[in-house]
C-alpha positions as CSV (number, residue, x, y, z in Angstrom):
1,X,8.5,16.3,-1.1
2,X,5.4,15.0,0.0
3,X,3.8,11.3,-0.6
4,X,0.2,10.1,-0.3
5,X,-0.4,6.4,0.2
6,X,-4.0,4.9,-0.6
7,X,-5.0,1.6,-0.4
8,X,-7.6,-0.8,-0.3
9,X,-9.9,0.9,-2.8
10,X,-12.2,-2.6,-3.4
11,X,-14.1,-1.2,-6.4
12,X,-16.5,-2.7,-8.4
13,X,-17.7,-2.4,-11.9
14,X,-21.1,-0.8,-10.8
15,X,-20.2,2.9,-9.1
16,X,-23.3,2.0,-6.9
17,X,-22.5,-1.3,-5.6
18,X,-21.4,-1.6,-1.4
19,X,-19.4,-2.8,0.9
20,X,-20.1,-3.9,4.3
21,X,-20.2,0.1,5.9
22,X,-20.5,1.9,2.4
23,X,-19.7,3.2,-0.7
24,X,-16.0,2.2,-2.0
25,X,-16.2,4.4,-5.0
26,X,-17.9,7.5,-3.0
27,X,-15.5,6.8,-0.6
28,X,-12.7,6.8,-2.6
29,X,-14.0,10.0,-4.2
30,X,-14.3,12.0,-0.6
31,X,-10.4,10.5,-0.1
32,X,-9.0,11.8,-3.4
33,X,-10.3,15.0,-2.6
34,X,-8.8,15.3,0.8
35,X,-5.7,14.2,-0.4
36,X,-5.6,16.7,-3.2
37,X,-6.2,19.5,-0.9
38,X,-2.7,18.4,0.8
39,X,-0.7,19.6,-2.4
40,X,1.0,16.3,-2.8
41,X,3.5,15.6,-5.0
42,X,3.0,11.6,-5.9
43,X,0.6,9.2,-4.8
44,X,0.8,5.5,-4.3
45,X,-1.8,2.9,-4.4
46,X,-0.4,-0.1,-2.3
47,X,-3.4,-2.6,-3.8
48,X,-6.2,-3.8,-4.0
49,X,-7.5,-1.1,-6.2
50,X,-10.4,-3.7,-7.4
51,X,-13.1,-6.0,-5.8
52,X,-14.5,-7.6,-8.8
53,X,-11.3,-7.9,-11.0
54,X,-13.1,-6.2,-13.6
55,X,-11.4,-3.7,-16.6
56,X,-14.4,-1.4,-15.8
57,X,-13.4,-1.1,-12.1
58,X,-9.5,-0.1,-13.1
59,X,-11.2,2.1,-16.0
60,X,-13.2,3.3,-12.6
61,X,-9.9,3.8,-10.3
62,X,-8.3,6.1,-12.6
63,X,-11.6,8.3,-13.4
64,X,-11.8,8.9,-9.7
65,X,-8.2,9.8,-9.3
66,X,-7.9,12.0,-12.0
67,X,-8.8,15.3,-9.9
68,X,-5.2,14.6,-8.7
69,X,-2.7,17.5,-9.8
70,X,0.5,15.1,-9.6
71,X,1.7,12.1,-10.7
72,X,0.3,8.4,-9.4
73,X,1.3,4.8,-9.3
74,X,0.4,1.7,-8.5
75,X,0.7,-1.5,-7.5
76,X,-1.6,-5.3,-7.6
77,X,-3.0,-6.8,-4.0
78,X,-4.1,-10.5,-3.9
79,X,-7.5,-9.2,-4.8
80,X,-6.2,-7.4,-8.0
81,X,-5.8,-8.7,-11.7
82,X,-2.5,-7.6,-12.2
83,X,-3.2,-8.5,-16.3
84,X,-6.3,-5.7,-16.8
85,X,-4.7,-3.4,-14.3
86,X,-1.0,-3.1,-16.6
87,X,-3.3,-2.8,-19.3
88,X,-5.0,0.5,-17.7
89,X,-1.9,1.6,-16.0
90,X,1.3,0.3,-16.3
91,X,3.2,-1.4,-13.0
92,X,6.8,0.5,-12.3
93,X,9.3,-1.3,-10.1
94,X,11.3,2.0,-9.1
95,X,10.5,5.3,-8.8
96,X,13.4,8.3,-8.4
97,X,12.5,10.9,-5.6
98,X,15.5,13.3,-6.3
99,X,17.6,12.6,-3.1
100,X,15.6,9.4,-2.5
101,X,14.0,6.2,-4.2
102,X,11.2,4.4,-4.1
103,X,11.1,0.5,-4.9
104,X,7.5,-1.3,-5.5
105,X,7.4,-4.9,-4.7
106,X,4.5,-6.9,-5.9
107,X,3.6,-9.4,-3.3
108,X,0.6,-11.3,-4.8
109,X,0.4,-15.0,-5.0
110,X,-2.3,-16.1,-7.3
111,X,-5.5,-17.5,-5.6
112,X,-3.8,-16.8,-2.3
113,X,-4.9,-14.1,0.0
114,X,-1.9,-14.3,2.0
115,X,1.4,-12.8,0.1
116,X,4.6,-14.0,-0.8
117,X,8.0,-12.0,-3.0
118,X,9.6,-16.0,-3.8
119,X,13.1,-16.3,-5.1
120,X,13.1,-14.3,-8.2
121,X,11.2,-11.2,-6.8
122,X,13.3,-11.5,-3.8
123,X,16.6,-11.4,-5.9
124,X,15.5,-8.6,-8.0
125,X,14.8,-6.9,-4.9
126,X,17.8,-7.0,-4.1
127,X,19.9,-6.2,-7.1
128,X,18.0,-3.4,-7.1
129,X,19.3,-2.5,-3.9
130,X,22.8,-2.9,-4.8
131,X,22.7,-0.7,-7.4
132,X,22.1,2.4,-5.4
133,X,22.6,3.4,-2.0
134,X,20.5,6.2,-1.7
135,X,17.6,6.1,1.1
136,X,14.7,4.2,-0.4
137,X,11.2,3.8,0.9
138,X,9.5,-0.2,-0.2
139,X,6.2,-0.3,-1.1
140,X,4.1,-3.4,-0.9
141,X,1.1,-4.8,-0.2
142,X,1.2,-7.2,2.0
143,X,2.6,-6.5,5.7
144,X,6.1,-7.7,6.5
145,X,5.6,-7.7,10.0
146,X,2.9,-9.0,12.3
147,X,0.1,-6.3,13.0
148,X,-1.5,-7.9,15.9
149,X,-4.4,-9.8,14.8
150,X,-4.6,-13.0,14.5
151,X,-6.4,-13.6,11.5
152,X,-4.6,-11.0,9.6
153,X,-1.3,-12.1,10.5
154,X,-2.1,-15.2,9.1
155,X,-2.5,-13.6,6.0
156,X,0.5,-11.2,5.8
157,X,3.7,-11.7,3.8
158,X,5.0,-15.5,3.9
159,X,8.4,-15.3,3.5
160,X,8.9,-11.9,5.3
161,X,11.8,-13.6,7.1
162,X,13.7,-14.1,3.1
163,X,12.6,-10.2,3.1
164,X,14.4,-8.9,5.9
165,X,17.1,-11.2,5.0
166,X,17.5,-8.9,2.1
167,X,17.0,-6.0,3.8
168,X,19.6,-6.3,6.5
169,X,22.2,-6.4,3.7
170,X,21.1,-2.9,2.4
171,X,21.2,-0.3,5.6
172,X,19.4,2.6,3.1
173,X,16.3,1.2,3.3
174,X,14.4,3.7,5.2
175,X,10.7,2.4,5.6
176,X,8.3,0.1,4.3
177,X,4.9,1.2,3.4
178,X,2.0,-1.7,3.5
179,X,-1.8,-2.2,2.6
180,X,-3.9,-4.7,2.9
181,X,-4.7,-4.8,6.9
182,X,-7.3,-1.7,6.4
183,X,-5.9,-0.1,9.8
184,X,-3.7,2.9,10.9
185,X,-0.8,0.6,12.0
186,X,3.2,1.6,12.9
187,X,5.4,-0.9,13.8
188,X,9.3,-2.2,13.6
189,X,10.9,-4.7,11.7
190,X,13.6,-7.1,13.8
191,X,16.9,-5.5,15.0
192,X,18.5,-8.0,13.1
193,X,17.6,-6.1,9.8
194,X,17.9,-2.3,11.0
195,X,14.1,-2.1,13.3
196,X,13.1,-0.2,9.6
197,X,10.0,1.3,10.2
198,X,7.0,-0.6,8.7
199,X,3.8,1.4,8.3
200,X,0.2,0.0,7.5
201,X,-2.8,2.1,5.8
202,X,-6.6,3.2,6.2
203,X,-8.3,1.7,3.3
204,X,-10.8,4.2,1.4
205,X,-13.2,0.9,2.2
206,X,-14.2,-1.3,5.1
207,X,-11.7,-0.5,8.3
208,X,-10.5,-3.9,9.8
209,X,-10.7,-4.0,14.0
210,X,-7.5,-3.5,15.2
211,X,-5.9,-6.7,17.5
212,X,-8.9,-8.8,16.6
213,X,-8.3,-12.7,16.8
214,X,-11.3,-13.3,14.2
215,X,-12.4,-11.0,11.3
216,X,-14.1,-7.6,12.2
217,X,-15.0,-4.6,10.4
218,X,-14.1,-1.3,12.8
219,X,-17.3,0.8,12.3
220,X,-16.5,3.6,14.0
221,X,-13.3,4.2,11.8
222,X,-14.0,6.4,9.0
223,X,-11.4,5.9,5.5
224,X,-8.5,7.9,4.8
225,X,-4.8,7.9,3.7
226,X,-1.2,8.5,4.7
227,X,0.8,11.7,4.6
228,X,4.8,10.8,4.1
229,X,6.8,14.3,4.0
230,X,10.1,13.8,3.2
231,X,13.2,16.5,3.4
232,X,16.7,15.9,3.9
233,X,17.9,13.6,6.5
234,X,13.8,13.8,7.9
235,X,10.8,11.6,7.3
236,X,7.5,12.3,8.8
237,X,4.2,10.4,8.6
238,X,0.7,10.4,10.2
239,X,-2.7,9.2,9.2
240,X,-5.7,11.8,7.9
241,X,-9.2,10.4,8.1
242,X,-12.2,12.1,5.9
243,X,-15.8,12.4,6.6
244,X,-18.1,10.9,4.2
């Protein structure tokens, strides 16, 4: 089975309106199409799908993802309106992959750029977890793990330590997939919990610097998406970038 993670779409209302080094929605056009020539057989959207919070800019998402010849979800980053986007497409919380599942954790914390699961989240997450131990893949949006850039960091997932509290009861969970830090990123969570592989995205957008202290935009990055190919007892994953 092969996954496609995109992320970090940041569309607006008007298909013509920029952001700092382009195009979102030409960008996210170029991505779609590069990803669709991959054959693959779902793809998720880890957030922050819109810039402007705007029914137009969902109504935009899935026009532009519609050349897409599989199934694809979604879930809301702290830029999202989690409201208008249900209404366009609904939110699921698990997915079935045969010998696999996925589980999709929404993160956001209203007028907070920084995440946060909280109690009830958290507990679901977990019950979830108990109820089958297959291998299962989390999804979320903001990163569980520090990325190595101060001002990003700052702005990850606040209780990631009640997250891997969770996740060191439940040795199935394979890997976590993030957005929100616009960067190619790989990393571990703590021993403690299993070192599950966390992995962070390209956005189809701006690119964020990699182990900057203060914001910066990477212009010499170009957007893309992550590949996940998953087989029995194997999981593979690298990043594809796409010329615009």
């Amino acid at each position: 089975m092969r996954l496609i993670q995109i992320t970090d779409c940041h569309l607006h209302a008007d298909p013509a309106a920029r952001c700092r080094t382009g195009l979102p929605h030409r960008q996210l056009e170029r991505v779609v199409a590069a990803a669709a020539g991959l054959r693959p057989d779902m793809v998720l959207l880890t957030g922050d799908i819109s810039e402007d919070r705007t029914a137009a800019s969902y109504a935009e998402a899935e026009r532009l993802l519609a050349p897409l010849d599989c199934p694809w979800f979604w879930l809301p980053g702290n830029h999202d309106d989690p409201g208008l986007m249900a209404d366009c497409r609904p939110f699921l919380d698990a997915v079935d992959l045969d010998a696999r599942r996925l589980l999709l954790l929404d993160t956001q914390r209203i007028g907070q750029e920084a995440g946060e699961l909280g109690e009830a989240r958290l507990a679901a997450f977990a019950a979830r977890l108990a109820e089958d131990d297959r291998p299962t893949l989390v999804l979320m949006h903001h990163p569980p793990v520090a990325v190595g850039s101060a001002w990003m960091d700052a702005l990850g997932l606040t209780d990631a330590a009640a997250f891997w509290d969770v996740v060191a009861d439940h040795a199935h969970v394979e890997a976590v997939l993030c957005g929100h830090i616009h960067q190619a990123f790989a990393g571990r969570g703590p021993e403690a919990a299993g070192g599950v592989p966390v992995y962070g995205c390209p956005s189809t957008s701006d690119q964020f610097l990699p182990g900057a202290e203060d914001f910066a935009v990477d212009e010499a990055s170009r957007p893309g998406f992550r590949v996940v190919d998953l087989s029995r007892g194997a999981f593979a994953t690298w990043v594809e970038r796409v010329e615009l």
